[in-house]
N, C-alpha and C positions, 0 to 999 in steps of 0.2 A: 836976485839970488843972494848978493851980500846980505839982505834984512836979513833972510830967512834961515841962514845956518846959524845967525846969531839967536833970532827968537827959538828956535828948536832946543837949542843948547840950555837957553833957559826955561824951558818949558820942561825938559830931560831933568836938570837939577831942582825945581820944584814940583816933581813926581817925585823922584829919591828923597827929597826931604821931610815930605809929607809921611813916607813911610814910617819913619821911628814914632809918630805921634799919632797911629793907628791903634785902634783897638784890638790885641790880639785874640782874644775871643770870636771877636766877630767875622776873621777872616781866618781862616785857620791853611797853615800851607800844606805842599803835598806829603802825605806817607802811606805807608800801607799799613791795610789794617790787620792782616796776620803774620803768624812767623813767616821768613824765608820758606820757600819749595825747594828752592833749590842754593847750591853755595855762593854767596856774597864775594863779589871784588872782595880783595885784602884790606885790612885800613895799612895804612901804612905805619912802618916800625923799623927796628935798627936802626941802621946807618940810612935809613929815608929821613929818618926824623934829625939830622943835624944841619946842621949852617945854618944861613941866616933867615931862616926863616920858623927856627927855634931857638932863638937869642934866649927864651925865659923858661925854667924848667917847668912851668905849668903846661909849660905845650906838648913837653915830650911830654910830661904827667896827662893831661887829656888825651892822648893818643892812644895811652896804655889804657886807661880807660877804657877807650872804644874799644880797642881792639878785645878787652873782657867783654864785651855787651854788645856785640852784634849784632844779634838776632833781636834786642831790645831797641836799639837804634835804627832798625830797618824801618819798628814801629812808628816812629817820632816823627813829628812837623819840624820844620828848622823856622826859626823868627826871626833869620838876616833874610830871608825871601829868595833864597837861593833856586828854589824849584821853580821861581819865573826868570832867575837873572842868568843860571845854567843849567836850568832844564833837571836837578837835582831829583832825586823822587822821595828823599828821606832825610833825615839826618845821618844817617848811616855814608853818603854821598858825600860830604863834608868831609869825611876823614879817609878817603880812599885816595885822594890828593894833598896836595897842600892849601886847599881852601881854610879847613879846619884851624888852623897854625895860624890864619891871618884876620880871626874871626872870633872877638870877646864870645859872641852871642851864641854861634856854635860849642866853641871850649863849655863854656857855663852849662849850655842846656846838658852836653855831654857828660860833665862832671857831674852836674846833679841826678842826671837819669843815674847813671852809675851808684850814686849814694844812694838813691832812694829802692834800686834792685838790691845793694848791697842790707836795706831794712824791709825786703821780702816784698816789696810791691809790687804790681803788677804791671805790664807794659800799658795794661788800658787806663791803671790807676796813675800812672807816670804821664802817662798822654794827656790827661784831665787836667796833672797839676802842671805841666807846662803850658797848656793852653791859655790857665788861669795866671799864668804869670811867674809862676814859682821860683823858677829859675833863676830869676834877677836879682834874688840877695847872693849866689853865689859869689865867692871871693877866689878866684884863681889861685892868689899866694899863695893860699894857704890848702889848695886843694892837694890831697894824701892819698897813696894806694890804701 
């Protein structure tokens, strides 16, 4: 029983690590493919979004974000793998708690879905370029309403 909590453990952290050097094309995680039918949890806002767990204004900035593009974000895959590690079903998921706040890779996809609705894209056409990666040149600093 001692071996085996220790080889588990390691087996647990090179599963997780393996993930960042996955192809994200070729696994694509959970969303839905149309608008909401009915109304979405809140993302969270005001006085949700302060202490420590938005120490950087990019955070409360991605929130605000979402919370403009919900029904665009209900669309989206999330590429931290949230919809196997909490059962997430969207990006959308992400920001209804505090996962969002504690996650480059959510903020990013969030902020760019956002920019890219805000140049008339579509959720399907938005879905496509986060698939393909797009996302990753996102620079948080500097992300603006």
């Amino acid at each position: 029983m001692k071996r085996l909590l220790p080889l588990l453990a390691i087996a647990l952290l090179t599963v997780a690590a393996c993930a960042q050097w996955s192809n994200p094309s070729a696994d694509i995680p959970a969303y839905n493919n149309g608008a909401p039918t009915k109304p979405l949890p809140p993302v969270l806002s005001g006085a949700q979004t302060t202490g420590v767990y938005f120490s950087h204004p990019y955070q409360v900035t991605a929130y605000k974000m979402a919370a403009k593009i919900q029904p665009v974000l209900h669309q989206m895959p999330c590429y931290c793998r949230c919809d196997q590690a909490m059962g997430h079903n969207s990006l959308h998921s992400c920001f209804e708690g505090l996962h969002g706040a504690e996650c480059s890779t959510c903020m990013k996809e969030a902020v760019f879905a956002y920019q890219q609705t805000k140049l008339g894209k579509t959720p399907a056409q938005i879905r496509a370029a986060i698939e393909k990666g797009q996302w990753l040149s996102v620079d948080l600093e500097h992300a603006a309403l």
